[in-house]
N, C-alpha and C positions, 0 to 999 in steps of 0.2 A: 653659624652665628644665628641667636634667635632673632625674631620678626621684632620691628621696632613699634608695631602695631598689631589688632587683634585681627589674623585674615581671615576669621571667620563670620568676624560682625557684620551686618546686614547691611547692604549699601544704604544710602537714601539720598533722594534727589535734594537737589540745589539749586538755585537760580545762581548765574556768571555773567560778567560783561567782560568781551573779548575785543580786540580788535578785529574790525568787521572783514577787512583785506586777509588777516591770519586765520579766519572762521573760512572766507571761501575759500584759502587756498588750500586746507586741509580738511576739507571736505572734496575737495575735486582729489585728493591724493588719499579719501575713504579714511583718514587717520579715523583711531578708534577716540574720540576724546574723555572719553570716562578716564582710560586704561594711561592716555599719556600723562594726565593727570596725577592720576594714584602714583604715577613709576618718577613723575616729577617733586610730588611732594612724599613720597617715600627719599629720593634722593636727597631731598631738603633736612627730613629726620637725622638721618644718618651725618649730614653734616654737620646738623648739629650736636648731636651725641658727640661725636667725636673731638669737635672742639669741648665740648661740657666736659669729657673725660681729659682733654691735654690739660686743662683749666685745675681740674682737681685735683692732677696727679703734677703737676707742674713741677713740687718740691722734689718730690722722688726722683722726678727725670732730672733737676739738676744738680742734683746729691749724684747720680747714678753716672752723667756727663764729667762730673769733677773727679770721681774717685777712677774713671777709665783716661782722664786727663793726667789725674798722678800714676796712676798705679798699669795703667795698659786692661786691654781685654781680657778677660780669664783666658780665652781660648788661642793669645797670642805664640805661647808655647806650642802650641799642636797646629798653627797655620802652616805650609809651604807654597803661599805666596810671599 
């Protein structure tokens, strides 16, 4: 799956206001905070793409829900379950 961002682009600082009890206590457990960052608003991306992508395709998947409502899964002949 490609990156939902460029991971080559240059970091660059920021100023943040955090909760000061969440700053010491992941600091006393060396959390890296750059890195939980990136991997938390990476995971923010992604869900949003994924609702942007159900949003678009919406029609399709219920076209696609209704005709396996009428007509069965293609691959219902060949299950043995």
């Amino acid at each position: 799956m490609p990156s939902l961002y460029d991971l080559n682009a240059p970091k660059k600082a920021t100023n943040l206001s955090i909760n000061s009890d969440l700053l010491a206590k992941s600091r006393k457990l060396d959390v890296n905070l750059s890195a939980t960052l990136e991997q938390a608003l990476n995971q923010k991306l992604a869900e949003d793409a994924a609702a942007s992508w159900k949003d678009k395709n919406s029609t399709a998947i219920k076209a696609y829900n209704s005709f396996v409502e009428e007509n069965g899964m293609f691959s219902d002949e060949f299950r043995s379950f």
